[in-house]
C-alpha positions in Angstrom: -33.3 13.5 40.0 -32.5 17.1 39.4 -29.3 16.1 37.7 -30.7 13.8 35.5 -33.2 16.6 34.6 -30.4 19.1 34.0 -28.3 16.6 31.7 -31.7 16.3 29.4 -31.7 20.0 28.9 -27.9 19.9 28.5 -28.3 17.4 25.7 -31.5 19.2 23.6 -28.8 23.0 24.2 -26.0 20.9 22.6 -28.1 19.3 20.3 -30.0 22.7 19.2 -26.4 24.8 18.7 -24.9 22.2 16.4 -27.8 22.0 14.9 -28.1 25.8 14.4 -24.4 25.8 13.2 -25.4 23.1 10.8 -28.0 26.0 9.1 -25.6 28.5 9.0 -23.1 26.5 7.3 -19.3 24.8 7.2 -17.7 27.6 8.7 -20.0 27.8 11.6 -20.2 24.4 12.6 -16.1 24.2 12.7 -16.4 27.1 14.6 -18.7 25.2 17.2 -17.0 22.3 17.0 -13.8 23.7 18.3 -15.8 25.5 20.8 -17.3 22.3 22.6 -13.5 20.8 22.8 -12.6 24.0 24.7 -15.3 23.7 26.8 -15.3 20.2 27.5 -12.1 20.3 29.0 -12.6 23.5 30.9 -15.6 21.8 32.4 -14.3 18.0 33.1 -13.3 18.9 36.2 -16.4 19.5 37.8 -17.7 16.3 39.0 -21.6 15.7 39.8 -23.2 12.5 40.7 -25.9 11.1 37.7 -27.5 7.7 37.9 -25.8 7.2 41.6 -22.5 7.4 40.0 -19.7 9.8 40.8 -19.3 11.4 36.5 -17.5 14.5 34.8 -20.0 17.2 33.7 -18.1 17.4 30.2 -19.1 14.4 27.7 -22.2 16.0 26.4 -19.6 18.2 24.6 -17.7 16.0 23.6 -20.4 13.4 21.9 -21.5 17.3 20.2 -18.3 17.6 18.6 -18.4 14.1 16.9 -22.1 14.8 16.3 -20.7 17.8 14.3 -17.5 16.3 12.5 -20.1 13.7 11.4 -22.2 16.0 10.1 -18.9 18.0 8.1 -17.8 14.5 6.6 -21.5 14.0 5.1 -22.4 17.4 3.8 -19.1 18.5 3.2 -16.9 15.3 2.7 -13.8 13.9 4.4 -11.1 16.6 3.5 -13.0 19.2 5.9 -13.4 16.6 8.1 -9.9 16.7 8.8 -9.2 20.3 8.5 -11.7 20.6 11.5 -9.7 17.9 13.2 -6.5 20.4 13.0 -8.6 23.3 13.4 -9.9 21.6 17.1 -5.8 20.8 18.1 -5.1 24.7 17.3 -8.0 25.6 20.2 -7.2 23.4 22.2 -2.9 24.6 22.2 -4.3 27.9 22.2 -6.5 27.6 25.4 -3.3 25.6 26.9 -1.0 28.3 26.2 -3.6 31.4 27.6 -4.0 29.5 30.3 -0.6 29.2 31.0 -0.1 33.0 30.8 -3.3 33.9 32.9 -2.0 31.8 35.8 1.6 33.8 35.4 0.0 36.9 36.4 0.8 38.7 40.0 -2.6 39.0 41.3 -2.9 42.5 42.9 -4.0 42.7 46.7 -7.3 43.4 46.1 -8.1 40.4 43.9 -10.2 37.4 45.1 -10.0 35.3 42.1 -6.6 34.2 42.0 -6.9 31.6 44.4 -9.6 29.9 42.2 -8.5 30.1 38.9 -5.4 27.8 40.3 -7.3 24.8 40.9 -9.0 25.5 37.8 -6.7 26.0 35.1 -3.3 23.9 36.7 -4.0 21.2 35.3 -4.6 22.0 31.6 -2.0 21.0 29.9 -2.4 17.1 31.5 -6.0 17.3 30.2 -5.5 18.8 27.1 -2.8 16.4 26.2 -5.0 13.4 27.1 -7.8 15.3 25.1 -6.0 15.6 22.4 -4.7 12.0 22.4 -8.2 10.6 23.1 -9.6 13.1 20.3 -7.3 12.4 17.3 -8.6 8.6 17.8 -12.0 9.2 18.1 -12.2 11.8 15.3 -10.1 9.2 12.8 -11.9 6.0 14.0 -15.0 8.1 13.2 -13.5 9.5 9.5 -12.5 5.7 8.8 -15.7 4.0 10.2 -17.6 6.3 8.2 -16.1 5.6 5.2 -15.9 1.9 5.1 -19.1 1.4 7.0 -21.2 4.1 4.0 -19.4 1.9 1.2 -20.3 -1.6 2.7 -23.6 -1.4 3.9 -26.9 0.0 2.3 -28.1 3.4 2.8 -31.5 2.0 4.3 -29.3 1.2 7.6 -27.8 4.9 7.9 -29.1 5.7 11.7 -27.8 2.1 12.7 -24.5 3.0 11.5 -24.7 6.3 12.7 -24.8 4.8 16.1 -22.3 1.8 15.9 -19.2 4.7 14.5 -20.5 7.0 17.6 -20.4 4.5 20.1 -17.4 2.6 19.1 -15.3 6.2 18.8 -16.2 7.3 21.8 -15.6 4.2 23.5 -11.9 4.6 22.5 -12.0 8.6 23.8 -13.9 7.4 27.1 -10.5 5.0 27.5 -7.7 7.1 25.9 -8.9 10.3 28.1 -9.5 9.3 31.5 -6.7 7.1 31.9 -4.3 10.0 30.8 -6.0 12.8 31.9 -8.1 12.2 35.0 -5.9 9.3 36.8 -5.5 11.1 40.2 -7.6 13.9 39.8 -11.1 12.6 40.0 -12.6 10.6 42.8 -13.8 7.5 40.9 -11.9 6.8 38.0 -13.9 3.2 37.2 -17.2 5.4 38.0 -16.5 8.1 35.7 -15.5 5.8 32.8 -18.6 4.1 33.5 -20.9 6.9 33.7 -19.0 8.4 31.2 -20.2 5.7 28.4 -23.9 5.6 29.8 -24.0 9.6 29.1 -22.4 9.3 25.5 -24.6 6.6 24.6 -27.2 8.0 25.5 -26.8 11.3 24.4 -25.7 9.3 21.4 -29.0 7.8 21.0 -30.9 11.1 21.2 -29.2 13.4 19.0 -28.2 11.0 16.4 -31.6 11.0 14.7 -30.8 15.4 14.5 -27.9 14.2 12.2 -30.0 12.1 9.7 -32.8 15.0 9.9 -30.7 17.5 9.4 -29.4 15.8 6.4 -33.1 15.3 5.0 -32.9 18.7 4.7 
């Protein structure tokens, strides 16, 4: 169960810095945002088991940075939305492209690192590239849900809707990514999908109640 333990506390850190970027304001947040992409897909290669299943240790960050576009199109409407949308695809080709370089480097005789950092960072232009596929469609089926959804149903069901545009985007990321990205690479591809979607729902379900909070505020 120490896993299990560990991906509580993972969700309440994610859920405390986004909301901590929230205080500080637009600027911070985007800045967070495009942190937790960069992260995420630095970290998706280290697979752990949770619930029995073989998973990724990366969707917590990824649920956080919906968590926080949400919050942008709310507070600060649907244009900033999108600028963080193109803000995240500049991180993301940046990390890509220093990546690239770092691995170009002779190591010198002395160095022990090398060797790891192969393995690590190899394959991240495959996963950025299936990141960025599976995030441009969850980020706009978020944008969109949240805009016909808001105009079509009362206010009074906010948190239910909050968790139908969640689930529903990152049902299309949990798809989009793995089969491009992770196809060959992990040991379970059906197990991580699955385990995938159990950890964004429910991380879903605990930190969407911060956005509606936070919003209170």
């Amino acid at each position: 169960m120490i896993n299990e333990l560990i991906f509580v506390i993972h969700i309440i850190l994610i859920s405390t810095i986004i909301a901590g970027a929230y205080r500080i304001g637009q600027h911070a947040l985007i800045s967070v945002i495009a942190l937790l992409c960069v992260l995420g897909n630095l970290f998706v290669l280290k697979q752990t088991i949770l619930f029995s299943l073989n998973a990724t240790c990366a969707d917590a960050f990824a649920v956080g940075a919906t968590i926080g576009i949400t919050l942008l199109h709310n507070r600060w409407g649907e244009e900033i939305a999108h600028k963080s949308t193109i803000i995240n695809f500049y991180a993301l080709a940046a990390y890509t492209a220093t990546t690239f370089t770092q691995l170009c480097y002779h190591p010198a005789p002395f160095d022990t690192m090398h060797k790891h950092f192969i393995p690590l960072l190899s394959p991240a232009p495959r996963i950025i590239f299936a990141s960025m596929c599976a995030y441009f469609v969850a980020q706009k089926t978020t944008i969109y849900l949240q805009k016909w959804l808001m105009s079509n149903f009362p206010a009074a069901h906010k948190l239910a809707i909050s968790y139908i545009i969640l689930f529903i985007a990152h049902l299309f990321d949990t798809i989009v990514f793995s089969v491009i990205g992770l196809y060959g690479i992990v040991h379970n591809l059906a197990d991580v999908m699955i385990i995938s979607m159990i950890i964004k729902t429910l991380t879903i379900f605990f930190a969407t109640p911060i956005i509606n909070f936070l919003q209170k505020k």
